[in-house]
BAFISE-402607 format. One line per 10 residues: for each residue x, y, z of C-alpha. Coordinates in nm, 2 decimals. Example, Ala and Ser with C-alpha at 12.3 -4.5 7.8 and 13.67 -1.06 7.14 Angstrom:
% BAFISE-402607
1.23,-0.45,0.78  1.37,-0.11,0.71
% end
This chain:
% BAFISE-402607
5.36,18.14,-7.77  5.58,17.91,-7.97  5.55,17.93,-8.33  5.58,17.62,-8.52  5.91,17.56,-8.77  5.64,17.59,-9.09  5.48,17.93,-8.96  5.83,18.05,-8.82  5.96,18.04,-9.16  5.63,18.19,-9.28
5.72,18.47,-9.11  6.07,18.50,-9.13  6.06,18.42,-9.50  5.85,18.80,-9.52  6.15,18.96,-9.41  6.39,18.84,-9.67  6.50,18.56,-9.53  6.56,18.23,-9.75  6.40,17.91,-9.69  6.47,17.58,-9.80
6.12,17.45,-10.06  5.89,17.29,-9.83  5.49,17.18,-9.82  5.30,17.09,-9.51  5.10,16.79,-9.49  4.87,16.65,-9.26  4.84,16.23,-9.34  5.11,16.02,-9.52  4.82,16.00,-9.83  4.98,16.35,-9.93
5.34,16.29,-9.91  5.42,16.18,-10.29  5.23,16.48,-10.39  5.44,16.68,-10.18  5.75,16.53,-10.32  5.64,16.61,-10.69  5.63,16.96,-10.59  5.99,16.97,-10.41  6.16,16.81,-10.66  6.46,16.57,-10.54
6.51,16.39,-10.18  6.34,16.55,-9.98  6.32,16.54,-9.57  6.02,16.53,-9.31  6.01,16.70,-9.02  5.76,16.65,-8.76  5.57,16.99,-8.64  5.62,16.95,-8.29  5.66,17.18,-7.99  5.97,17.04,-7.86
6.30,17.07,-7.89  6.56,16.77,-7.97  6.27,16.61,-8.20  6.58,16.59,-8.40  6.76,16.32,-8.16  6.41,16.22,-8.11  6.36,16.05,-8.47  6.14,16.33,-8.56  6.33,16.40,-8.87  6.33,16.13,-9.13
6.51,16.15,-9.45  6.32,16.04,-9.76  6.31,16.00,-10.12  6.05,16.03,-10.39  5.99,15.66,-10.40  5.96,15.59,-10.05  5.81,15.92,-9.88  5.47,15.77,-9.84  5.60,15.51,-9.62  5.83,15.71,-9.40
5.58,15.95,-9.39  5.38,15.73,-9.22  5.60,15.56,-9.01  5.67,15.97,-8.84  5.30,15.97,-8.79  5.26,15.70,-8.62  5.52,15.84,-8.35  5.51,16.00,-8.07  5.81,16.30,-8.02  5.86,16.36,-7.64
5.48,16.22,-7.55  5.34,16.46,-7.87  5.16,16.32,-8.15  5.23,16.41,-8.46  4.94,16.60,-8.66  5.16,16.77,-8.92  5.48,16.71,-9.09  5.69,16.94,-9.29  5.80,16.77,-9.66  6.12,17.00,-9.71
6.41,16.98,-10.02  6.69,16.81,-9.89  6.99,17.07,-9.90  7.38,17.02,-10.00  7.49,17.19,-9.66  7.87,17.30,-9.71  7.85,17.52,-9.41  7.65,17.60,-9.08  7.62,17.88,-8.89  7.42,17.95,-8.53
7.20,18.28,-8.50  7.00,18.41,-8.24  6.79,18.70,-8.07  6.70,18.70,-7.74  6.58,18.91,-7.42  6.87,19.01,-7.22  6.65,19.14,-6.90  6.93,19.18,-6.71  7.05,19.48,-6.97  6.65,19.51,-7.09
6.80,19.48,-7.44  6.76,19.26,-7.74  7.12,19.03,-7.75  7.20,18.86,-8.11  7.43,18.59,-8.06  7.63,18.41,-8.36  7.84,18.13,-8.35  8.02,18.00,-8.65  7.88,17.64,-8.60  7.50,17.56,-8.56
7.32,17.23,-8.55  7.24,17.01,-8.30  7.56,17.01,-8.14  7.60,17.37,-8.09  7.54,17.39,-7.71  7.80,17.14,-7.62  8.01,17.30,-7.86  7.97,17.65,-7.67  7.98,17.48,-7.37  8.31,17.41,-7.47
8.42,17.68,-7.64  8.24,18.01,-7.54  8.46,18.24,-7.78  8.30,18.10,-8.10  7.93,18.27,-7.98  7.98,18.63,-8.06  7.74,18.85,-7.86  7.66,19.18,-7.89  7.33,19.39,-7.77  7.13,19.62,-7.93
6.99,19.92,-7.75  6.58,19.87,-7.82  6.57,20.21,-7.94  6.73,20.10,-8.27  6.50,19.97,-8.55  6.78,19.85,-8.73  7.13,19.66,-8.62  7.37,19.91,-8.69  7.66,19.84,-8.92  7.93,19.82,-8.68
7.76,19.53,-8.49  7.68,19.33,-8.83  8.03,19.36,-8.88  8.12,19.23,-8.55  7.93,18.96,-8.58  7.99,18.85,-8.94  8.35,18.92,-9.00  8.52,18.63,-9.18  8.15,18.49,-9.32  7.97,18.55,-9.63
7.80,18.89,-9.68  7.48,18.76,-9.77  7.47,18.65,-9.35  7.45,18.99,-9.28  7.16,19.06,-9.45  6.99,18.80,-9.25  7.07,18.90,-8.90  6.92,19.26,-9.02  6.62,19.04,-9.11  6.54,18.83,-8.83
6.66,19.13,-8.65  6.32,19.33,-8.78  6.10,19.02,-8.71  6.22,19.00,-8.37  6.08,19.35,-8.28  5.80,19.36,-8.53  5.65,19.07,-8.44  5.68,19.11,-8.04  5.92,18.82,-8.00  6.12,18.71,-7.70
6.31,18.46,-7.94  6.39,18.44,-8.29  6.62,18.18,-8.37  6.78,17.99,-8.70  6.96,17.72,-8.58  7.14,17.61,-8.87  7.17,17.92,-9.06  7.37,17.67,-9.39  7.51,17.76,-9.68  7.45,17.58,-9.96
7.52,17.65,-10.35  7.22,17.79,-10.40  7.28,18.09,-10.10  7.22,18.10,-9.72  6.92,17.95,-9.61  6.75,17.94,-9.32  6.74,17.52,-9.25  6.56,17.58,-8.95  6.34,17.81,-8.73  6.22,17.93,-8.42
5.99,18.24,-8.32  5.83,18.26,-7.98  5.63,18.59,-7.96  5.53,18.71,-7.60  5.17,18.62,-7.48  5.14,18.99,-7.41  5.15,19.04,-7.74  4.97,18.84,-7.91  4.64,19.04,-7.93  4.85,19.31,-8.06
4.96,19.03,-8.36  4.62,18.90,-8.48  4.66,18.56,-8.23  4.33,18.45,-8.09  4.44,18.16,-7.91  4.74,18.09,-7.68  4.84,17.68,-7.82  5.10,17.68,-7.51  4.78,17.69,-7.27  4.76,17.37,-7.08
4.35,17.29,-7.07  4.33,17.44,-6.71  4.50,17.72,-6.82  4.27,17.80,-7.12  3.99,17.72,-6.83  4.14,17.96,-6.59  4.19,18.22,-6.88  3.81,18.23,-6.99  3.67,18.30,-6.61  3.97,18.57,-6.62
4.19,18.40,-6.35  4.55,18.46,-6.32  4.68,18.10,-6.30  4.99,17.88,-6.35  5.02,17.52,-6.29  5.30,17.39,-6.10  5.38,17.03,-5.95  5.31,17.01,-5.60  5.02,16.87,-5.42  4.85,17.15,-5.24
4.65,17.36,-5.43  4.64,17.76,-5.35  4.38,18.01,-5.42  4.38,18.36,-5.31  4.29,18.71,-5.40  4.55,18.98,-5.54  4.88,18.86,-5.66  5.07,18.92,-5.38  4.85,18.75,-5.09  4.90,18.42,-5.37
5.24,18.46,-5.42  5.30,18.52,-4.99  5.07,18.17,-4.96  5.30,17.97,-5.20  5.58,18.12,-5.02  5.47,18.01,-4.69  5.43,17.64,-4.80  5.75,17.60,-4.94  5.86,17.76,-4.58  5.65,17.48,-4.40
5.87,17.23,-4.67  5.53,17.18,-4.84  5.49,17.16,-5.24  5.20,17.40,-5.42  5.04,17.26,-5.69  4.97,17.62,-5.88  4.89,17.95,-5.83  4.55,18.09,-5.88  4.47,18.49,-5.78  4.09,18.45,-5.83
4.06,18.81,-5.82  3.88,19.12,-5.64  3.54,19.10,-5.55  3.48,18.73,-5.60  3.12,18.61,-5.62  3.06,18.28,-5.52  2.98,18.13,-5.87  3.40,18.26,-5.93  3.49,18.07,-5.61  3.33,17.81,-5.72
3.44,17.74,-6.05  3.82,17.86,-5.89  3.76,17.60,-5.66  3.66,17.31,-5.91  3.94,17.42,-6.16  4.21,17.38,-5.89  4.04,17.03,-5.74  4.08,16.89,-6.12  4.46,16.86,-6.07  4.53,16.54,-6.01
4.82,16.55,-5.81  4.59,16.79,-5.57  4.52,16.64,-5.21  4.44,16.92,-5.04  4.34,17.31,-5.10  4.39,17.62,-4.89  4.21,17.92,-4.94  4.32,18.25,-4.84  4.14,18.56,-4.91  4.09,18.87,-4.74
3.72,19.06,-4.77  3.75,19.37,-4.94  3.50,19.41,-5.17  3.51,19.04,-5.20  3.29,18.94,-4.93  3.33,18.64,-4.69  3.01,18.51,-4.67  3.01,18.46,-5.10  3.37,18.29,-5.09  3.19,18.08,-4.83
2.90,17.97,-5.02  3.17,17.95,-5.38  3.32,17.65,-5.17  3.03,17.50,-5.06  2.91,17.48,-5.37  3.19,17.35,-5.55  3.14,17.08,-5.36  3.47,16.89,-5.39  3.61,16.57,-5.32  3.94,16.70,-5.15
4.00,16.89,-4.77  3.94,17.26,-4.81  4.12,17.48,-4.56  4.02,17.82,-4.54  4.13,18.15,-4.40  3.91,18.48,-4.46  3.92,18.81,-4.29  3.75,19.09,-4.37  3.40,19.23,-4.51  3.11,18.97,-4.38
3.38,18.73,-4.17  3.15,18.61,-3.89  2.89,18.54,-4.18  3.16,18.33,-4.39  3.26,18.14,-4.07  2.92,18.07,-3.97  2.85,17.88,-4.33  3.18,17.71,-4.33  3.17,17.59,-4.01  2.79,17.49,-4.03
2.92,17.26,-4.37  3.21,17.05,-4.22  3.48,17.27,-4.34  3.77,17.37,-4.17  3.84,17.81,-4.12  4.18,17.93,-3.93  4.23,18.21,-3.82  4.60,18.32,-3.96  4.74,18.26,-4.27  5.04,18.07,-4.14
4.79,17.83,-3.96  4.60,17.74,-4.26  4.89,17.68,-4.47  5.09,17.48,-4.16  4.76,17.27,-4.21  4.77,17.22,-4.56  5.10,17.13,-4.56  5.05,16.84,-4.27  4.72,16.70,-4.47  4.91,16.69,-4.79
5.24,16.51,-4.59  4.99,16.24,-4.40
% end
């Protein structure tokens, strides 16, 4: 889940980390408020979960006398297709220097990688692009609670000390708080020390139990749907839409259509031993895709029985073709209810999915 910049530096502000003055507000009435408590020009920053809002116009400069207004004119936009609901009133800072700092992932080594650059901002992937020796890299192994000198000095040779102290900070953030990416992106100096201008912080779903998160904001509403009847689902941007049981048999079904050239519209593993109430809502949750023109269903009876995926789809009731394939526990009962309602059970896998992708091309 994607923190936003605000709770980012929340957190990354606990670990020593400098931040510039800010207060959050929530409508343009509490702006000049704001500014009284900053002191100076200050700058507002739209709380948005995209990147570029930069380029985007979501950051508006401002003084004391005329932060009402442009606070209003940010929220009255929209950043990428987001509204704005929150805007960050921060102390405008005499940059004299900016760096680039940031912990990732590295699966391929299953290590955490803190790259550096000495140039940050919103140029600063052109700039790499163009000149990959200014992003030092170096990995550390996951067994180390701490970076270890050596690599700090790696990284920071030539730059103030103070840096260090920072990538040891967002270094401890990064594993405390279960993060795939902890960023600062520009890491500036400024008279007053190094600061961290901006942030990022995404922690892994897996773990956000584990950190006191009740609810996923990344969800789309079918997801959050999908998530409270314990589905395993993820929306894509085809037009056929795929249920089946176990991970695998879902994953082989999407494979199949993008064999046949078809395009699946998500994936949803409704699960072992499926009543028909679950079919049914599976059903309806898939159906409420838009882009949706046809669904196949492939299951195999297990302890999921045929004859209650059969009545789940009947019972959904749905406006789009259904095409099924079961096998399994209670077949000949699942057929018989199917086939008795108008809809349309294969035998093989590859034929119900050769017929989904047709429908959905017609």
């Amino acid at each position: 889940m994607k923190l936003r910049e605000y709770e980012a530096k929340k957190v990354f502000s606990g670990y020593g980390i400098a931040v510039p003055e800010s207060v959050l507000i929530r409508s343009p009435g509490e702006a000049l408020d704001a500014c009284s408590r900053i002191h100076g020009d200050v700058v507002l920053k739209a709380q948005v979960d995209v990147g570029g809002r930069g380029l985007a116009g979501g950051i508006l400069m401002a003084t004391e006398s005329d932060a009402a207004s442009v606070a209003d004119e940010l929220f009255r936009k929209e950043i990428k297709g987001l509204s704005v609901q929150e805007v960050l009133v921060e102390q405008r800072l005499e940059i004299e220097k900016e760096y680039f700092l940031s912990i990732a992932i590295d699966r391929s080594r299953r290590s955490p990688v803190i790259l550096f650059a000495e140039a940050g901002g919103v140029e600063i992937e052109s700039t790499a692009g163009e000149s990959p020796d200014i992003v030092r890299r170096a990995y550390v192994s996951p067994h180390f609670k701490e970076v270890p000198g050596f690599i700090l000095r790696y990284l920071t040779k030539g730059c103030e000390k103070e840096v260090a102290s920072v990538i040891s900070g967002l270094y401890r953030a990064f594993l405390e708080k279960d993060a795939l990416l902890a960023e600062i992106n520009p890491l500036v100096i400024t008279p007053q020390g190094v600061l961290a201008a901006d942030a990022k912080l995404i922690i892994d779903d897996n773990a956000l139990n584990r950190q006191g998160i009740c609810e996923n904001r990344d969800l789309t509403e079918r997801e959050a749907e999908a998530e409270t009847h314990g589905f395993s689902y993820v929306e894509l941007d085809g037009s056929i839409g795929v249920i089946g049981n176990g991970a695998g048999l879902t994953m082989a079904t999407l494979d199949l259509i993008a064999h046949h050239q078809g395009r699946a519209a998500n994936f949803l593993d409704v699960g072992g031993g499926a009543g028909s109430e679950r079919v049914m809502h599976a059903v309806r949750l898939v159906a409420s895709v838009p882009s949706v023109q046809v669904i196949v269903v492939n299951l195999l009876g297990g302890i999921t029985r045929c004859d209650e995926v059969a009545r789940g789809i009947i019972d959904a009731g749905v406006s789009q073709q259904v095409i099924v394939r079961l096998a399994g526990t209670n077949e000949a009962e699942g057929r018989a209810l199917l086939e008795g309602a108008g809809y349309r059970m294969l035998d093989t896998m590859e034929e119900a999915v050769a017929s989904a992708v047709q429908e959905a091309s017609s």
